[in-house]
TIZANU-38584 format. One record per atom (N, C-alpha, C, O): chain; atom name; x, y, z. Coordinates in Angstrom, 2 decimals. Layout:
chaine:atome:X:Y:Z
A:CA:X:Y:Z;
...
This chain:
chaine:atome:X:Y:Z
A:N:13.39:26.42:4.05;
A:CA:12.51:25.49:3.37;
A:C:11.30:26.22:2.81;
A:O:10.70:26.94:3.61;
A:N:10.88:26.15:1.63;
A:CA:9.72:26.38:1.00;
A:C:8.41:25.83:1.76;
A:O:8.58:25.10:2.73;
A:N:7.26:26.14:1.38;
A:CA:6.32:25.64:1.88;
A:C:5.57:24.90:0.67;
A:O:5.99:25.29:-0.42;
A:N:4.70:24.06:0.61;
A:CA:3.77:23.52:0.09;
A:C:2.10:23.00:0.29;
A:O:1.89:22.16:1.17;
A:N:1.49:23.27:-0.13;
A:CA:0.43:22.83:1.01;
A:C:-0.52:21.81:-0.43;
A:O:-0.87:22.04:-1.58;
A:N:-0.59:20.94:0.31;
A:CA:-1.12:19.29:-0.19;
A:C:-2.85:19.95:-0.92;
A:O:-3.40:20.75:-0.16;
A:N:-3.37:19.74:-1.81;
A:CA:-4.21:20.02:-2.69;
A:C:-5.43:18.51:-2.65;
A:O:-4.97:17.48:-3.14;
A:N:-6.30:18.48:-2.32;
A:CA:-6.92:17.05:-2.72;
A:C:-6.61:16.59:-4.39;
A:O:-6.33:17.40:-5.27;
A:N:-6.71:15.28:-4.57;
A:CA:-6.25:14.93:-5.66;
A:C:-7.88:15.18:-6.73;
A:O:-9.00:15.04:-6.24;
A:N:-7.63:15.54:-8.13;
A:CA:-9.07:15.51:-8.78;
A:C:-8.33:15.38:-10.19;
A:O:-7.23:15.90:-10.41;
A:N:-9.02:14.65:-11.09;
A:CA:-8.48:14.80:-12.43;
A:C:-8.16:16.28:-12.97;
A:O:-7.12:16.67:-13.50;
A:N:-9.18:16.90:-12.73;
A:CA:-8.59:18.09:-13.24;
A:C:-7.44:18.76:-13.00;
A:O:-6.76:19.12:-13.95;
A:N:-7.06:19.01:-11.68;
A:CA:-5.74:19.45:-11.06;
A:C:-4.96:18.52:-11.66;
A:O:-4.30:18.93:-12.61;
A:N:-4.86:17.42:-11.37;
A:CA:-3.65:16.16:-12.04;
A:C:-3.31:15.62:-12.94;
A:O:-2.42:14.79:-13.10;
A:N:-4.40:16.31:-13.99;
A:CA:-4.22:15.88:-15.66;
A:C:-2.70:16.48:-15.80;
A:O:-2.07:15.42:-15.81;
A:N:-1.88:17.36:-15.89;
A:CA:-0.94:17.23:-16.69;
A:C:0.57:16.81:-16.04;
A:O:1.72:17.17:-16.24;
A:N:-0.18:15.70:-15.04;
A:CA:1.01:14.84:-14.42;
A:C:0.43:13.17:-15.34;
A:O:1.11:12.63:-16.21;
A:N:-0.50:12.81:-15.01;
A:CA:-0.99:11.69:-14.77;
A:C:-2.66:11.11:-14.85;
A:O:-3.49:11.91:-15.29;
A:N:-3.05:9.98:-14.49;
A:CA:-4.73:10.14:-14.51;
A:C:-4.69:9.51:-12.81;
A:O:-3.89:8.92:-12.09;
A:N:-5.89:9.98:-12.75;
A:CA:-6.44:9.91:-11.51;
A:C:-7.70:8.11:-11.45;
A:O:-8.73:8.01:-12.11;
A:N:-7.23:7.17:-10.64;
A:CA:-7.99:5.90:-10.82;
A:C:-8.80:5.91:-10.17;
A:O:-8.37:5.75:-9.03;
A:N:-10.23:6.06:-10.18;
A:CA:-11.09:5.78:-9.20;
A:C:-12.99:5.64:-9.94;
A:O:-13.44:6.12:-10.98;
A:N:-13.57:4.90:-9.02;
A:CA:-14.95:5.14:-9.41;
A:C:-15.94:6.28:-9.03;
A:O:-16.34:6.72:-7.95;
A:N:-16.22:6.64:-10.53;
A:CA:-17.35:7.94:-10.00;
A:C:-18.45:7.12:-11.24;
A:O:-18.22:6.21:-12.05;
A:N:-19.76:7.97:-10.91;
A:CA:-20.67:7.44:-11.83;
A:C:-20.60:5.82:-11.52;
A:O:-20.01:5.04:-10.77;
A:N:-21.93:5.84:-12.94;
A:CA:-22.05:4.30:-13.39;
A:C:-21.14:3.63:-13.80;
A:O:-20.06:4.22:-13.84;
A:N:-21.16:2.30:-14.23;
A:CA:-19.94:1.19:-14.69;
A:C:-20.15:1.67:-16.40;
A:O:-21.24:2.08:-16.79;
A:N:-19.02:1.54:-17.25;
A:CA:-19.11:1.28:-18.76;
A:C:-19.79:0.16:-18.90;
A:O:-20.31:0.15:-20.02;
A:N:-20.09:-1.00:-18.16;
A:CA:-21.20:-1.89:-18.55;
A:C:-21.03:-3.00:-17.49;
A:O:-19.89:-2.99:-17.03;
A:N:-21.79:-3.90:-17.01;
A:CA:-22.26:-4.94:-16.68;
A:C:-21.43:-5.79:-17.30;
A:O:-21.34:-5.85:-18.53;
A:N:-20.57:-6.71:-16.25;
A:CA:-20.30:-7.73:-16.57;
A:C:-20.49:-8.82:-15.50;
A:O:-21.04:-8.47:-14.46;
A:N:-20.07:-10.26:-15.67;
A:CA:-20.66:-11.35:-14.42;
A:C:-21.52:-11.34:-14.24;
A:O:-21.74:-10.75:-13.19;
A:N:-22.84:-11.90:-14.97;
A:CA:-23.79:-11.96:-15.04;
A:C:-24.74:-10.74:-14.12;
A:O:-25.63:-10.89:-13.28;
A:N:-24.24:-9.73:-14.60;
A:CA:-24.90:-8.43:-13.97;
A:C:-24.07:-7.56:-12.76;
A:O:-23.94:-6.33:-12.77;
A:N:-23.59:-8.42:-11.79;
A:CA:-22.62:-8.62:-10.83;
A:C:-21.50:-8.14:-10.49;
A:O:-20.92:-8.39:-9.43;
A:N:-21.08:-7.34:-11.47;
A:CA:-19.58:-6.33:-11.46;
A:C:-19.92:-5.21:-12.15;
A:O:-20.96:-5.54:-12.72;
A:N:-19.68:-4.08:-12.46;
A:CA:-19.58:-2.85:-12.75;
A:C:-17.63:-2.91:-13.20;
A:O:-16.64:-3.19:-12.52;
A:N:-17.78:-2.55:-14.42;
A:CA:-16.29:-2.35:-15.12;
A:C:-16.28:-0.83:-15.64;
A:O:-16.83:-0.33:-16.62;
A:N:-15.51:-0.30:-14.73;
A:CA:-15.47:1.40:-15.04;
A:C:-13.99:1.38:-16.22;
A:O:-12.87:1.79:-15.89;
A:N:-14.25:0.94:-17.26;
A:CA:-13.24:0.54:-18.15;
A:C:-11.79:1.71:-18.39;
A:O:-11.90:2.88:-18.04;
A:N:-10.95:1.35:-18.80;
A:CA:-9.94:2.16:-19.33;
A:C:-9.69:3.10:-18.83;
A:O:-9.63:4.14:-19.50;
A:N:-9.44:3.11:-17.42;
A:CA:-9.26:4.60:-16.92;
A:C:-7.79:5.09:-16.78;
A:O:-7.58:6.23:-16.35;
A:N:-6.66:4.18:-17.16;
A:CA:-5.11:5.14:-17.34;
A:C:-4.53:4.64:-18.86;
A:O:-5.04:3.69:-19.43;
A:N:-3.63:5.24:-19.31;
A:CA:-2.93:4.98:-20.73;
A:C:-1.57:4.46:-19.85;
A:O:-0.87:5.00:-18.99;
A:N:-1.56:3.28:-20.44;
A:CA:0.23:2.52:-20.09;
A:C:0.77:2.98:-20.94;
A:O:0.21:3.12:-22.04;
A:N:2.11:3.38:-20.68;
A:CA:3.04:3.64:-22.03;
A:C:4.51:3.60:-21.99;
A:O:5.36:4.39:-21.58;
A:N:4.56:2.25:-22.63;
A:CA:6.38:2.44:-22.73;
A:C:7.03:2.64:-23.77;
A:O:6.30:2.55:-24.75;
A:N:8.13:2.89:-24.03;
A:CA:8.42:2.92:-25.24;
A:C:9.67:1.67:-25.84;
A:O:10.37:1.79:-26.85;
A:N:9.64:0.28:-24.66;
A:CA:10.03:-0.60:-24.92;
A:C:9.63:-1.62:-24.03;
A:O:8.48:-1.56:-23.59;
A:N:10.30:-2.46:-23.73;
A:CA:9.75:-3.49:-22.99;
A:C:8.55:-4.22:-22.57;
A:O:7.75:-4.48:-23.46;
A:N:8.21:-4.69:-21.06;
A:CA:6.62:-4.71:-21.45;
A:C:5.44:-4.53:-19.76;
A:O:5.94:-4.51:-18.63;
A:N:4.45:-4.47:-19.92;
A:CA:4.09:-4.39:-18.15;
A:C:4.64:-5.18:-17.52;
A:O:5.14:-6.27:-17.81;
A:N:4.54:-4.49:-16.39;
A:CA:4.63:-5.53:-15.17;
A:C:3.99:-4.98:-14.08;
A:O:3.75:-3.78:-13.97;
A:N:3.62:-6.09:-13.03;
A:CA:2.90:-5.43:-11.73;
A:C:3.79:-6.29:-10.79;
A:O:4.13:-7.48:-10.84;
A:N:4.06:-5.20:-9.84;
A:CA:5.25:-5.19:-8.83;
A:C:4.35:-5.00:-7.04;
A:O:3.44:-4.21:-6.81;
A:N:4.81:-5.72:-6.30;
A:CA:3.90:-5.65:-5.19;
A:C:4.90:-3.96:-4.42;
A:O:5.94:-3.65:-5.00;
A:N:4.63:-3.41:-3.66;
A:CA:5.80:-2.31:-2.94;
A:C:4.89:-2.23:-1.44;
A:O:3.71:-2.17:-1.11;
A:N:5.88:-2.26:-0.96;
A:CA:5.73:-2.06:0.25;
A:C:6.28:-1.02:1.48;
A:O:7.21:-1.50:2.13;
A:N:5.88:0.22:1.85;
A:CA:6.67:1.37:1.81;
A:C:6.08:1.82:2.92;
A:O:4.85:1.87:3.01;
A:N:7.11:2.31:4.13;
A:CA:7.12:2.62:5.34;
A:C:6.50:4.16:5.44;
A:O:6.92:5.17:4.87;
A:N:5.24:4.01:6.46;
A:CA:4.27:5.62:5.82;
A:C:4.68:6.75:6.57;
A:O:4.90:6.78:7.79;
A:N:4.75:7.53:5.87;
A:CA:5.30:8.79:6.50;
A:C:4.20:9.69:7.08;
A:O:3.02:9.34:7.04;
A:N:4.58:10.83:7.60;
A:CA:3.32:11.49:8.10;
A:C:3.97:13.22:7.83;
A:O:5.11:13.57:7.54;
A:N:2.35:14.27:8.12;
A:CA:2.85:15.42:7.63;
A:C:3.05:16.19:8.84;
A:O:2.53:16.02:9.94;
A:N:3.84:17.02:8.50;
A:CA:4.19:17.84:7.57;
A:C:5.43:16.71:6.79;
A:O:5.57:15.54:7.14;
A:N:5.93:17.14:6.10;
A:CA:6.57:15.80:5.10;
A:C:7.70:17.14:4.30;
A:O:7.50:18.21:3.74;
A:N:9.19:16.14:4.75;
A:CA:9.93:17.12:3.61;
A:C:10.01:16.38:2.40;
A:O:9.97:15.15:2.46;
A:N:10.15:17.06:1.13;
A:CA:10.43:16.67:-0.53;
A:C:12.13:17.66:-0.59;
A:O:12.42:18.84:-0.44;
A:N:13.00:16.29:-0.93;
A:CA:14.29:17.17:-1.11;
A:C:14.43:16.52:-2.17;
A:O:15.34:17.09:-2.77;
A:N:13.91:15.24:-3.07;
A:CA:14.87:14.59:-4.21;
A:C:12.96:14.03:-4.56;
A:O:11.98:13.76:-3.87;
A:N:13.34:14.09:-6.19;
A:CA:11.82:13.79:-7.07;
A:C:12.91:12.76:-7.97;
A:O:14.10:12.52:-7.78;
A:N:11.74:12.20:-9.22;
A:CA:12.71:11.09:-10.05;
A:C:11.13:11.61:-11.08;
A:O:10.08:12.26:-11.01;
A:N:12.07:10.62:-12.11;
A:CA:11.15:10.04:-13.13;
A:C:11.54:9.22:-14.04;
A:O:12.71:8.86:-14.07;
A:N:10.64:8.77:-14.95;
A:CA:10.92:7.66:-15.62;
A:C:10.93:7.58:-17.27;
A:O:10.14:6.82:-17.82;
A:N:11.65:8.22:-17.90;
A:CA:11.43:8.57:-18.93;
A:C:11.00:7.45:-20.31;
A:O:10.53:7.83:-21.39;
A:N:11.36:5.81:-19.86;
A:CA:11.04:4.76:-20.52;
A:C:9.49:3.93:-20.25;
A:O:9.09:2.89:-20.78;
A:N:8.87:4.73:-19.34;
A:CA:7.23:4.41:-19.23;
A:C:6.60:4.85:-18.04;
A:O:7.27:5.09:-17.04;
A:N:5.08:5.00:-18.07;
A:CA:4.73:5.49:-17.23;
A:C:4.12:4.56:-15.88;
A:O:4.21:3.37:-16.17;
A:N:3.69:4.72:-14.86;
A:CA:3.90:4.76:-13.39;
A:C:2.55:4.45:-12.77;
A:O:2.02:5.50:-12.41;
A:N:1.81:3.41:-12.52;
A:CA:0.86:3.38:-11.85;
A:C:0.75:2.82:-10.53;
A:O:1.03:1.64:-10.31;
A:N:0.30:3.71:-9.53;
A:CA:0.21:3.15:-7.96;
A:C:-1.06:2.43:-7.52;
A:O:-2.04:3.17:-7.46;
A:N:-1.16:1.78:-7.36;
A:CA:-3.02:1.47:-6.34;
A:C:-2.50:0.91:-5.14;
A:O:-1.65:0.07:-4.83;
A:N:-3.48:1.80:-4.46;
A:CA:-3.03:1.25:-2.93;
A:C:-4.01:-0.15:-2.70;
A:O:-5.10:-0.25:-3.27;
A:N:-3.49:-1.20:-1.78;
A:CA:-4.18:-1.86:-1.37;
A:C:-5.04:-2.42:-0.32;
A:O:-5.46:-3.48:0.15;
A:N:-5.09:-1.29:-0.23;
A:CA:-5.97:-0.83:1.41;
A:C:-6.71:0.15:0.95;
A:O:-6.57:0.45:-0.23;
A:N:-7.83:1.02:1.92;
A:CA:-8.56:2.07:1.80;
A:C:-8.26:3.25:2.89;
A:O:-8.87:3.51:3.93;
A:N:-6.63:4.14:2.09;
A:CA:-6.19:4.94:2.92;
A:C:-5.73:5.92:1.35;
A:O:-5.85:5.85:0.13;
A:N:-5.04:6.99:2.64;
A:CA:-4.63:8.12:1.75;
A:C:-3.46:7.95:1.35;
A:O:-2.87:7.00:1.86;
A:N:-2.87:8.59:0.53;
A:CA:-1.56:8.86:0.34;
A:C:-1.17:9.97:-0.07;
A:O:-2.09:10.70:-0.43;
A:N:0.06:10.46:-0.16;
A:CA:0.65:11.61:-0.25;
A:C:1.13:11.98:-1.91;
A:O:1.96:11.16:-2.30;
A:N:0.81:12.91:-2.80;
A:CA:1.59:12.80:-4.13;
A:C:2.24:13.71:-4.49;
A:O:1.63:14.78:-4.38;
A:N:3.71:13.84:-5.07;
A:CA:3.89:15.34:-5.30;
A:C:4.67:15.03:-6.11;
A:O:5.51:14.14:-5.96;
A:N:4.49:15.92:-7.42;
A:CA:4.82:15.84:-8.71;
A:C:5.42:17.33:-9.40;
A:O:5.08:18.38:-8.85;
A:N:6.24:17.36:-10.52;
A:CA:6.70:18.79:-10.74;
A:C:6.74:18.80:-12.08;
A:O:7.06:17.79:-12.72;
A:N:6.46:19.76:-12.56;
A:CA:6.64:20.01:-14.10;
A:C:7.81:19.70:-14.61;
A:O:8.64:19.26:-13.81;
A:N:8.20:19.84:-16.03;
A:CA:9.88:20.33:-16.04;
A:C:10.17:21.17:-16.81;
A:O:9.36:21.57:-17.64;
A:N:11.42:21.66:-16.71;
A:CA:11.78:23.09:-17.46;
A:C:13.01:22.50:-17.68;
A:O:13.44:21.59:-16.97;
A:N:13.72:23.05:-18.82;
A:CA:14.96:22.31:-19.34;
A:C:15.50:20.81:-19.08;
A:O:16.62:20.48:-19.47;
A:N:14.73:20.02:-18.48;
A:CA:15.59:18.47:-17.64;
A:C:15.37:19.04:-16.18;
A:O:16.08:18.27:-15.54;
A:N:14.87:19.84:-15.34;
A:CA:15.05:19.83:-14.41;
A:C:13.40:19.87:-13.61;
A:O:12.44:19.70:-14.36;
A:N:13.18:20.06:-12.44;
A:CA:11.73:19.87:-12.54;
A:C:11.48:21.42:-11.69;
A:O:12.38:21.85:-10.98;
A:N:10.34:22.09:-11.83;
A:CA:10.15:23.69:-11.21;
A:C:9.16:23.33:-9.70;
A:O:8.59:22.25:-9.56;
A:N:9.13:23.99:-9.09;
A:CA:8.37:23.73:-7.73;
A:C:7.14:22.87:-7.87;
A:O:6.06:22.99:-8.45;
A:N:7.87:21.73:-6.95;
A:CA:6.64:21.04:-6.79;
A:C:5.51:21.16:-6.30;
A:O:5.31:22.21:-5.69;
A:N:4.24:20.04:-6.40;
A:CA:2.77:20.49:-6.44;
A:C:2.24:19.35:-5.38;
A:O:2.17:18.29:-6.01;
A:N:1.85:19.17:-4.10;
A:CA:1.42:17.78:-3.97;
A:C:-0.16:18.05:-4.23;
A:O:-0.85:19.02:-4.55;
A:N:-0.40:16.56:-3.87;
A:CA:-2.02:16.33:-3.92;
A:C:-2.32:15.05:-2.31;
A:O:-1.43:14.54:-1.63;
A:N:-3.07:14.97:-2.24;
A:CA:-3.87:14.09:-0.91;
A:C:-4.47:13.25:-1.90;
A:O:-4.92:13.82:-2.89;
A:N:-4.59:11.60:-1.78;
A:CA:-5.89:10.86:-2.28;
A:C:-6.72:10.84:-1.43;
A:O:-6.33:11.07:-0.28;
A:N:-7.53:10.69:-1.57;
A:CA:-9.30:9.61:-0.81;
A:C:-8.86:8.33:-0.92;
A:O:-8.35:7.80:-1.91;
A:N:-9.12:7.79:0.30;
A:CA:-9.60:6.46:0.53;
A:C:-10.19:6.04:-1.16;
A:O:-11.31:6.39:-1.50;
A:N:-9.11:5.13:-2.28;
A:CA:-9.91:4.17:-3.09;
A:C:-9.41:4.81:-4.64;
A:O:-9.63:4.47:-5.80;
A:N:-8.74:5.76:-4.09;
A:CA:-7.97:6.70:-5.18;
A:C:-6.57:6.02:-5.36;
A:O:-5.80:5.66:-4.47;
A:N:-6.36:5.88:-7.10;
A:CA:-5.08:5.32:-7.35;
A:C:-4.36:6.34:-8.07;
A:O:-4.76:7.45:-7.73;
A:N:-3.25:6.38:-9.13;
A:CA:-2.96:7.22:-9.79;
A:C:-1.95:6.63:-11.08;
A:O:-1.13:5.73:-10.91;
A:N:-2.13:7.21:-12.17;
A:CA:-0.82:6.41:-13.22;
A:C:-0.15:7.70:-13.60;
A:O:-0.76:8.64:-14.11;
A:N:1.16:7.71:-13.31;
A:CA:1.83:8.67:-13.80;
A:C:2.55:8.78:-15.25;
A:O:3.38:7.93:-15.56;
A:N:2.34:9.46:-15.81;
A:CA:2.63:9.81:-17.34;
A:C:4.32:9.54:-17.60;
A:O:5.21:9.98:-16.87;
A:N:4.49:8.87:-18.61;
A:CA:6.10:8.57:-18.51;
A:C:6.83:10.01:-18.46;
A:O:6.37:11.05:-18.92;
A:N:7.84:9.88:-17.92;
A:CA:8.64:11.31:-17.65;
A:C:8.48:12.63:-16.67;
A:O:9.13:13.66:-16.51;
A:N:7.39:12.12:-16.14;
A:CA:6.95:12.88:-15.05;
A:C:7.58:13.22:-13.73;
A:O:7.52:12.32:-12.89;
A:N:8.15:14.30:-13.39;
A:CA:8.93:14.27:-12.18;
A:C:8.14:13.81:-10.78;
A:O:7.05:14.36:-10.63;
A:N:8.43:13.12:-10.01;
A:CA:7.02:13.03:-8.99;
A:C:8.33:12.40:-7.45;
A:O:9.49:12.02:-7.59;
A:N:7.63:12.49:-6.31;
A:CA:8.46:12.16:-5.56;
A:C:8.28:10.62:-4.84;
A:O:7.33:9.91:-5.18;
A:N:9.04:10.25:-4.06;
A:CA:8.94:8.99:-3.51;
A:C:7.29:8.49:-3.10;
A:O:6.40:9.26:-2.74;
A:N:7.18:7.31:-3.24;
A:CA:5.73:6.08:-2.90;
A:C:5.92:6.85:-1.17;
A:O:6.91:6.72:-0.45;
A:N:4.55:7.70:-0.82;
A:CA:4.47:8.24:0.65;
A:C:2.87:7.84:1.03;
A:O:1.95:8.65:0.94;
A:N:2.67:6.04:1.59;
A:CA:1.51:6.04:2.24;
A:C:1.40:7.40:3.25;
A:O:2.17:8.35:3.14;
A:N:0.47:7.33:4.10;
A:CA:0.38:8.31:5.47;
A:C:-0.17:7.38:6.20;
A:O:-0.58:7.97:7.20;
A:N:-0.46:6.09:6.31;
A:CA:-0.60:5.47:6.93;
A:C:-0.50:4.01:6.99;
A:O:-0.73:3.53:5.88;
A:N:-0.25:3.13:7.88;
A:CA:0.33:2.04:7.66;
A:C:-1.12:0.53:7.30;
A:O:-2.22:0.84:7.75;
A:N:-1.06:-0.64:6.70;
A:CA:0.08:-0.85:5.67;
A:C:0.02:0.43:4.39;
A:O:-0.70:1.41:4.19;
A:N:0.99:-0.08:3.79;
A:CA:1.76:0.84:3.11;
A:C:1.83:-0.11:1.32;
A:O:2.43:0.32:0.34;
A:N:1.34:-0.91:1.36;
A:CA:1.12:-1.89:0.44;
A:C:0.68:-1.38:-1.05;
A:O:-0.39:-0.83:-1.32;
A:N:1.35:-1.56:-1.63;
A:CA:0.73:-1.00:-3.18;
A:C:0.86:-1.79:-4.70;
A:O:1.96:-2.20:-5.08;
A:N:-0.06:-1.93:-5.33;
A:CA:0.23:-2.47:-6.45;
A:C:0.72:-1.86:-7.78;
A:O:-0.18:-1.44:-8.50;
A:N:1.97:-1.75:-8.22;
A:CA:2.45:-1.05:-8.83;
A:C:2.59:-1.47:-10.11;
A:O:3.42:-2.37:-10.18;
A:N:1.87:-1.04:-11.65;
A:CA:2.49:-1.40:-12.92;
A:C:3.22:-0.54:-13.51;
A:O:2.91:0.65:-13.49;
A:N:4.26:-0.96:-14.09;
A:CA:5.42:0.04:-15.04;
A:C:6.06:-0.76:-15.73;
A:O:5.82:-1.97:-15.77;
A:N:6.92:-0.20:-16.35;
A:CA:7.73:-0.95:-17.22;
A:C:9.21:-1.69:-17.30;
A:O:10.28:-1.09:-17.27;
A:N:9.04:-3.15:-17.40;
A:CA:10.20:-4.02:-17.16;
A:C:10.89:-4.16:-18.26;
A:O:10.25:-4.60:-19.22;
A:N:12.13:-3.91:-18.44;
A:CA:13.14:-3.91:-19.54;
A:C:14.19:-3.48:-19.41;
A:O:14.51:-2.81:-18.43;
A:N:14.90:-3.75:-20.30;
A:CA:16.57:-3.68:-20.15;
A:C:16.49:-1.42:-20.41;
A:O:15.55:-0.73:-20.81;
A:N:17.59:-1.12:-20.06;
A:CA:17.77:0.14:-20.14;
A:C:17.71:1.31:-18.70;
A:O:17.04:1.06:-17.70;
A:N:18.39:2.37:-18.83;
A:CA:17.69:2.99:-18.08;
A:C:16.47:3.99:-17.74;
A:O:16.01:4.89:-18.44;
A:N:16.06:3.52:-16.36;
A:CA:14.69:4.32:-16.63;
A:C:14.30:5.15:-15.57;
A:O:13.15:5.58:-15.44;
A:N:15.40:5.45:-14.67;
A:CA:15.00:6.29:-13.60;
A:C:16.28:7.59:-13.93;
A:O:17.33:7.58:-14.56;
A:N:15.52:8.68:-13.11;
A:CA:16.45:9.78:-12.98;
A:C:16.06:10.54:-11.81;
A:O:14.93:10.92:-11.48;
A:N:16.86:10.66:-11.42;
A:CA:17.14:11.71:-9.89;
A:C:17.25:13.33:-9.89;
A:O:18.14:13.81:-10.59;
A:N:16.32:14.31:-9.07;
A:CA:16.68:15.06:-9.03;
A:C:16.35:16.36:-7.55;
A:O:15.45:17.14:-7.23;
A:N:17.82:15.88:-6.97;
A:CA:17.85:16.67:-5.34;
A:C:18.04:18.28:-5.65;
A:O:18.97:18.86:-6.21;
A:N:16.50:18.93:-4.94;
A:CA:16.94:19.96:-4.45;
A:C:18.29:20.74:-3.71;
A:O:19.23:20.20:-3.13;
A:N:18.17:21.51:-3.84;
A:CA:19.28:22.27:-2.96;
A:C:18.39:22.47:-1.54;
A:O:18.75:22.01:-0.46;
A:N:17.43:23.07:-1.70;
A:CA:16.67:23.24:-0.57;
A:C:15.44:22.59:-0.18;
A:O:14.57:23.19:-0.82;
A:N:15.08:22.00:0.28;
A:CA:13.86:20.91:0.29;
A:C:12.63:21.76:0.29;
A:O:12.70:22.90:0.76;
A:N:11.70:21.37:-0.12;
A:CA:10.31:21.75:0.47;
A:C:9.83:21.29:1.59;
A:O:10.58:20.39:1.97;
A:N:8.92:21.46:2.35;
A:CA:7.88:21.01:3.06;
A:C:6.75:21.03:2.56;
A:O:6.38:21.96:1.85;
A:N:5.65:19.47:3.01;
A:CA:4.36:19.54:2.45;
A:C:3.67:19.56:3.67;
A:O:4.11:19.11:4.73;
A:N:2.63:20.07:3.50;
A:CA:1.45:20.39:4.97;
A:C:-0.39:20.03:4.37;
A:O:-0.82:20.41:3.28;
A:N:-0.81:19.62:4.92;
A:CA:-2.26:19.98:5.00;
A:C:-2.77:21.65:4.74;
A:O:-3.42:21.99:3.75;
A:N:-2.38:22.46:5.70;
A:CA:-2.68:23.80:5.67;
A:C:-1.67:24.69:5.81;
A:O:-1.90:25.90:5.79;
C-alpha cells in the first residue's frame, strides 16, 4: 500500500479539484435588516444538462488511517458536500491522465468547511470521521450517465502523519 498523508483543506491547495465553502472575512453585504452576513457566491454549479438538486446523505464515518482503493466522478456536473454538523471530514481527490486518475491527494476540513467539486473530478467516497455523518448534497438530476468508477490495483492509505 502507498502512503498518503491528509493535507488541511485551503483554497489554494484545492483549487484545481473544486472550491472550498466556508466563511472568512466580512459578509458581501448585510441582509435581514442588518442581521445576516451573505458571504455570496462561493462555488460554480455546473451541469451540462439537467437541473440542481439537493439530496440529504447520510454516511457511516470512518476513521484514520483510512484505505482509498476505488475514486469516481461525475462527468455530467459538479459535486457539492456541506456537512450538517460542525465536524471534519476526510477528502481525497486525483487528477487525471488519459481517463484514469494519477495518485491521489487527500485534504482534512475544519469544523464549518464544505466543498463543491468541479464536474469530472476524480475524488473518493462521502468519508465523515465522525458520527452523524449527515450531509447536504447538490448535483445534478437527470436522465444519463453520470458516474464512473475507478479501482486501484493497489489501494492507498490516508493518515494524519
Amino acid at each position: 500500500m502507498s502512503r498518503i498523508i491528509a493535507q488541511p483543506l485551503t483554497q489554494t491547495a484545492f483549487a484545481p479539484f473544486g472550491d472550498v465553502l466556508a466563511v472568512s472575512g466580512p459578509p458581501d453585504k448585510l441582509i435581514n435588516q442588518g442581521l445576516c452576513g451573505r458571504h455570496h457566491d462561493l462555488a460554480r454549479l455546473d451541469f451540462s444538462d439537467g437541473r440542481a438538486g439537493i439530496s440529504l446523505f447520510d454516511a457511516i464515518p470512518r476513521s484514520l488511517p483510512y484505505s482509498v482503493d476505488m475514486v469516481e466522478r461525475h462527468p455530467e456536473g459538479s459535486q457539492a458536500f456541506v456537512p450538517m454538523t460542525a465536524t471534519s471530514f476526510l477528502v481525497v481527490v486525483a487528477t487525471d491522465s488519459d481517463g484514469r486518475p494519477n495518485t491521489p491527494q487527500a485534504f482534512l476540513t475544519e469544523p464549518g468547511q464544505a466543498i463543491n467539486l468541479h464536474r469530472n473530478t476524480w475524488h473518493g467516497v462521502l468519508t465523515p470521521l465522525s458520527a452523524p455523518g449527515l450531509f447536504a448534497v447538490v448535483d445534478r438530476i437527470g436522465d444519463g450517465a453520470n458516474l464512473e468508477e475507478f479501482w486501484f490495483d493497489t489501494p492507498f492509505t490516508v493518515d494524519r502523519t
